[in-house]
C-alpha positions in Angstrom: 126.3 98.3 -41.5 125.6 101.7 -39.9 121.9 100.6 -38.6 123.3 97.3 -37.6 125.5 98.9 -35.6 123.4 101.4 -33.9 120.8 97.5 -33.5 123.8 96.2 -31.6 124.8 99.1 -29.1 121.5 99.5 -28.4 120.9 95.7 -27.4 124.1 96.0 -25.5 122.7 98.7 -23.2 119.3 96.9 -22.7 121.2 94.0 -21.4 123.8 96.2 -19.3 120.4 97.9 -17.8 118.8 94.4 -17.1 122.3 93.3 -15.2 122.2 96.4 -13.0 119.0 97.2 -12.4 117.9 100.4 -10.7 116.5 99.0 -7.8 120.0 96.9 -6.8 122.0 100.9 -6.4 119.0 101.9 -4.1 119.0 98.7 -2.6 122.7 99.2 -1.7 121.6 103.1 -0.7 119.2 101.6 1.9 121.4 98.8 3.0 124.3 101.7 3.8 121.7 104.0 5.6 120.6 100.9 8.0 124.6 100.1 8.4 124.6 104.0 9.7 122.0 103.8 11.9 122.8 100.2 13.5 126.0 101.6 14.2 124.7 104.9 15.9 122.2 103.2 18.2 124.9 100.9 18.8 127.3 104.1 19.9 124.0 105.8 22.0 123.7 102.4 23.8 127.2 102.3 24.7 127.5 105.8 26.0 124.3 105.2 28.3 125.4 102.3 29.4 129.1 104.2 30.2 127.0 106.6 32.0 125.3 104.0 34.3 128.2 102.4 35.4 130.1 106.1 36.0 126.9 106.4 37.7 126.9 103.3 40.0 130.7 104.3 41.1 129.5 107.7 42.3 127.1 105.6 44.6 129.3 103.2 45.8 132.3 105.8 46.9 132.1 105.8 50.4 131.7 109.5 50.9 128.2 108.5 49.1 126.9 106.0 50.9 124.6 107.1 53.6 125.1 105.2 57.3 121.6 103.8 57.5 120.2 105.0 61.4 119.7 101.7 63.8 116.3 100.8 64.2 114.5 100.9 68.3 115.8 98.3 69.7 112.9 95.6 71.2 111.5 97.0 74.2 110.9 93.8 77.2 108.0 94.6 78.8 108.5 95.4 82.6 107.8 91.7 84.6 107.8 90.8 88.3 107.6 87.6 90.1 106.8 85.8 92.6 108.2 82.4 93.3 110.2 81.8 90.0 107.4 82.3 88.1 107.6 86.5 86.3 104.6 87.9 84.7 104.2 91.1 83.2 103.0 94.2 85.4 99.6 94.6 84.9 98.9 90.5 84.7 97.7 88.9 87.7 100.4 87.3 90.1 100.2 83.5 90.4 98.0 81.8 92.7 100.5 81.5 96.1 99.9 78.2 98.6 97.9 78.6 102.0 100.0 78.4 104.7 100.2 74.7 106.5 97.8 74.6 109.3 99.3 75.7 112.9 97.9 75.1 116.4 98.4 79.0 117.5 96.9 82.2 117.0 98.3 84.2 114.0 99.5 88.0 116.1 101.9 89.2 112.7 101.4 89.2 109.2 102.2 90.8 105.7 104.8 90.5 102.5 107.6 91.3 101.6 109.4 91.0 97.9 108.1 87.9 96.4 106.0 86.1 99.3 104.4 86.4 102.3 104.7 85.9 106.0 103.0 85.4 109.2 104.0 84.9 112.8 101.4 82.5 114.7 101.9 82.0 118.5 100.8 79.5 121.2 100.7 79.0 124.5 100.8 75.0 126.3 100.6 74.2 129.6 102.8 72.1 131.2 102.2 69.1 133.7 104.3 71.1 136.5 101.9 74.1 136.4 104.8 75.7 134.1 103.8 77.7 130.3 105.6 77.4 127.4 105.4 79.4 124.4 105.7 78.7 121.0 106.5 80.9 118.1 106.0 79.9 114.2 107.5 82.4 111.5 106.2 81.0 108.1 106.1 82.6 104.6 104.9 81.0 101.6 107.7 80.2 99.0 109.9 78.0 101.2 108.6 74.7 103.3 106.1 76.0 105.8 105.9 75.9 108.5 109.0 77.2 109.1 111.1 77.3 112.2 109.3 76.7 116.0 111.0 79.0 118.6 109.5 77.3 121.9 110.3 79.1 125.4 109.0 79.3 128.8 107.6 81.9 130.9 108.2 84.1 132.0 110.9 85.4 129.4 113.1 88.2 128.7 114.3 87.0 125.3 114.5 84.4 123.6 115.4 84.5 119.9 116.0 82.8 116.1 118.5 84.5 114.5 118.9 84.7 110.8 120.0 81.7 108.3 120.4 81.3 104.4 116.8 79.9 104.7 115.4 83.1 106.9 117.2 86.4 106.5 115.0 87.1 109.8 115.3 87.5 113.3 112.2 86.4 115.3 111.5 86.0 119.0 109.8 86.2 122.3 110.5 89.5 124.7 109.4 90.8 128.0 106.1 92.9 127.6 107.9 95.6 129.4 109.9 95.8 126.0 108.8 98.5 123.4 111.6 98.5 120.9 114.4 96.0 119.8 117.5 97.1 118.5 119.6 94.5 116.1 123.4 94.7 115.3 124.5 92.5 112.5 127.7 92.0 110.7 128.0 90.7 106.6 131.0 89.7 105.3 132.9 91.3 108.2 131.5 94.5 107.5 129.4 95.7 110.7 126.0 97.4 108.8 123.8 99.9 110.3 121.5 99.1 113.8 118.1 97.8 112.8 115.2 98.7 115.1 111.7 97.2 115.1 108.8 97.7 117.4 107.4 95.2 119.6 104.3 93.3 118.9 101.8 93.2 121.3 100.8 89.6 122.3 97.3 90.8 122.9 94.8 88.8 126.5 96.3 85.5 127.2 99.7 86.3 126.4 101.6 87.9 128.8 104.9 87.9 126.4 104.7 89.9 123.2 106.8 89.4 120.0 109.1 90.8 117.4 109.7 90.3 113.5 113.1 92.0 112.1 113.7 91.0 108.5 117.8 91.9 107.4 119.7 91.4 104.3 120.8 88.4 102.6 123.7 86.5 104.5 124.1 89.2 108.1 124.9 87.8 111.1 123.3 89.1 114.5 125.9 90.2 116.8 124.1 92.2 119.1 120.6 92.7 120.7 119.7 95.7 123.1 116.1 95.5 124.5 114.4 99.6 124.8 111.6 100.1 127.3 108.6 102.8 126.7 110.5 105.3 127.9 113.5 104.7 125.8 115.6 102.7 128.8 117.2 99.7 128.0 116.4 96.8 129.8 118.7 94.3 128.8 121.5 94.0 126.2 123.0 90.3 124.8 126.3 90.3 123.1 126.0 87.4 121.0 130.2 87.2 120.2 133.2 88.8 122.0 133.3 91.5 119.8 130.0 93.9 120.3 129.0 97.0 118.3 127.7 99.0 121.5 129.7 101.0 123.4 131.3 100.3 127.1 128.9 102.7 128.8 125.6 101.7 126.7 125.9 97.8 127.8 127.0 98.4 131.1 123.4 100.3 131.4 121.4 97.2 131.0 121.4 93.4 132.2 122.1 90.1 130.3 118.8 89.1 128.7 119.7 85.3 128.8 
């Protein structure tokens, strides 16, 4: 009975060792280690991911966030024009119009901002031995040829005064005249004399000329005629209101 015994207990530990083998315990070892380390990396992600969104606050506190500096704004290059049409500075202006074709003999001529200009004069004789004189002013950006200021001689003035068309003044003087002084009003406002020289008519003209340009809108009021020796020769008040003094008109004749 004793050996029998000692048969049994013996095949009841081979069959306890077969049911728990030793590789399930260190399979349940390894499966516990991984458990441990899943859960670590797990906990290390976490915190970095913590620490980027701490991190992303800092940035987007406003005390953080830096003003970004504007950027140059577009510079336009400088232009200019002439006649509507602008091009830039250094690029060649637009081809301007000749001047329509006048009987007359051009005495004046040059630009001002945006076109150009040119007096041209004539002289007709009439059928009762009598002269008349014609003056053109035409400049280029407006319907040529402009307006025809026709007088006869002799003359001591004879005038166009400025419109919206031509901020000018233009006429036909003695050719004892050296100077002509302007007065013009705008908007009321009485603005500062303008004098301009006379321009010589040159052989077969015995009259000679004058070109005044004035602001925008003026009116002429006045008109005082100088000699070469600085003595007026004739004054015209062109309303009842005129911008010389008492003593300075009395000085000098009615042009007209």
């Amino acid at each position: 009975m004793t050996e029998l015994e000692e048969r049994l207990r013996r095949f009841a530990e081979e069959g306890a060792r077969q049911a728990h083998p030793p590789g399930v315990a260190a399979a349940v070892r390894r499966g516990r280690l991984r458990r441990r380390r899943l859960v670590g990396a797990a906990a290390l992600t976490l915190a970095a991911l913590l620490g980027v969104g701490l991190g992303m606050q800092d940035l987007l506190r406003p005390s953080s966030i830096q003003p970004v500096a504007p950027g140059p704004s577009p510079t336009v290059p400088p232009t200019r024009c002439v006649r509507g049409v602008c091009v830039g500075i250094n690029d060649p202006l637009p081809s301007l119009p000749a001047f329509e074709p006048v009987p007359g003999r051009v005495i004046a001529h040059g630009t001002q901002p945006g076109y150009r200009w040119r007096l041209v004069v004539r002289r007709k004789k009439l059928p009762d031995n009598q002269w008349e004189v014609a003056s053109i002013f035409q400049h280029d950006d407006v319907y040529s040829p402009g307006a025809d200021l026709v007088t006869l001689e002799p003359v001591t003035l004879s005038l166009l005064t400025p419109s919206e068309e031509y901020p000018v003044v233009s006429g036909i003087v003695t050719d004892r005249a050296a100077h002509v002084r302007l007065w013009l009003e705008r908007d009321g406002r009485v603005l500062a004399p303008v004098e301009v020289r006379v321009i010589d008519g040159g052989p077969g003209f015995p009259e000679n000329f004058f070109v005044a340009f004035v602001s925008q809108g003026s009116v002429l009021r006045d008109v005082l005629l100088v000699d070469r020796r600085g003595q007026p020769i004739c004054h015209q008040q062109l309303t009842k209101r005129s911008a010389l003094g008492a003593d300075s008109a009395s000085k000098a004749d009615r042009c007209f």
